[in-house]
C-alpha positions in Angstrom: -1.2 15.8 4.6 -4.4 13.6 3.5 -4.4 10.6 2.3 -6.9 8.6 0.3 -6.3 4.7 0.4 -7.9 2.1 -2.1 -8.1 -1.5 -1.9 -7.0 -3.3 -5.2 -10.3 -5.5 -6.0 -7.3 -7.9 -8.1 -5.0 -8.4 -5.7 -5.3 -9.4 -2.7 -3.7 -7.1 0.9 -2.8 -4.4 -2.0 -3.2 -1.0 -1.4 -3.1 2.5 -3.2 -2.4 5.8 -1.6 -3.1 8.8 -3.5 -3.0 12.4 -2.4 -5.6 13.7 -4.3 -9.2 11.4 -3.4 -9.8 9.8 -6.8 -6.7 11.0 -8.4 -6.2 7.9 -11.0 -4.8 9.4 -13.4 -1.3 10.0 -11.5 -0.8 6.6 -11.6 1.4 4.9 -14.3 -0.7 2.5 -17.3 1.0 -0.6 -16.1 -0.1 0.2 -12.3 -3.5 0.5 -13.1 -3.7 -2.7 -14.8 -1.6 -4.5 -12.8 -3.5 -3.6 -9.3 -7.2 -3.5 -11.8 -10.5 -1.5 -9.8 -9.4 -0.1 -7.1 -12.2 0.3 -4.2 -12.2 3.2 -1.5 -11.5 2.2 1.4 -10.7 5.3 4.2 -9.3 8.4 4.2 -7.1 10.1 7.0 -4.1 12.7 7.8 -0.8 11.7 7.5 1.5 13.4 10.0 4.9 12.6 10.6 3.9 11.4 14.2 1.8 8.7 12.8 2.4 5.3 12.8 1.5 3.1 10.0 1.0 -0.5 10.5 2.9 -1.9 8.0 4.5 1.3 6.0 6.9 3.9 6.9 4.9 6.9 6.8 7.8 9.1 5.7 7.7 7.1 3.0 4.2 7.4 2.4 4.7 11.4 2.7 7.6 11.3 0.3 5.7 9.0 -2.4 2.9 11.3 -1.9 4.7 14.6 -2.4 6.8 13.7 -5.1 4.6 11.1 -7.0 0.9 11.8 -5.9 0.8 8.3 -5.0 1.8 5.2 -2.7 1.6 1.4 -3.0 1.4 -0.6 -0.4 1.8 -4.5 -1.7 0.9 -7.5 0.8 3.8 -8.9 3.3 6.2 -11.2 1.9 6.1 -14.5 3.3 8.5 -15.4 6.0 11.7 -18.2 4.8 11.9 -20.7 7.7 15.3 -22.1 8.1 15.6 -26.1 6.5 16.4 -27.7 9.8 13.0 -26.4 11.0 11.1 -29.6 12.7 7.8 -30.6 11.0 4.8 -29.3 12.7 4.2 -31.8 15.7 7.1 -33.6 15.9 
């Protein structure tokens, strides 16, 4: 399967897969304007064999097949424990 990924230009490490190159239209009103111009940024085949760096690309495939689309939204930040020690002490 190809894929056709799109950097969000509003918000920042977001990214939209679409399984048709330039397909906008699949994706919901709200989307749109939440993730605002979205820029190409590569395109590539999606095999069950490959590994995405920070998706599940079964996913991905599933999203794809069944929606036309995929979003990819930036990591969530990591909760350090209370008792952690300030930095340099």
């Amino acid at each position: 399967m190809r894929c056709h990924v799109y950097r969000s230009e509003k918000r920042a490490d977001t990214y939209v897969y679409l399984r048709e190159e330039g397909d906008f239209d699949c994706l919901p009103e709200p989307l749109r304007a939440s993730v605002g111009p979205l820029v190409f940024s590569l395109s590539f085949e999606l095999t069950p064999e490959r590994k995405l760096a920070r998706e599940d690309s079964e996913v991905v495939r599933t999203n794809l097949r069944e929606r036309g689309f995929h979003v990819q939204l930036p990591p969530q930040p990591m909760d350090l424990p209370d008792q952690m020690p300030a930095h340099g002490r």
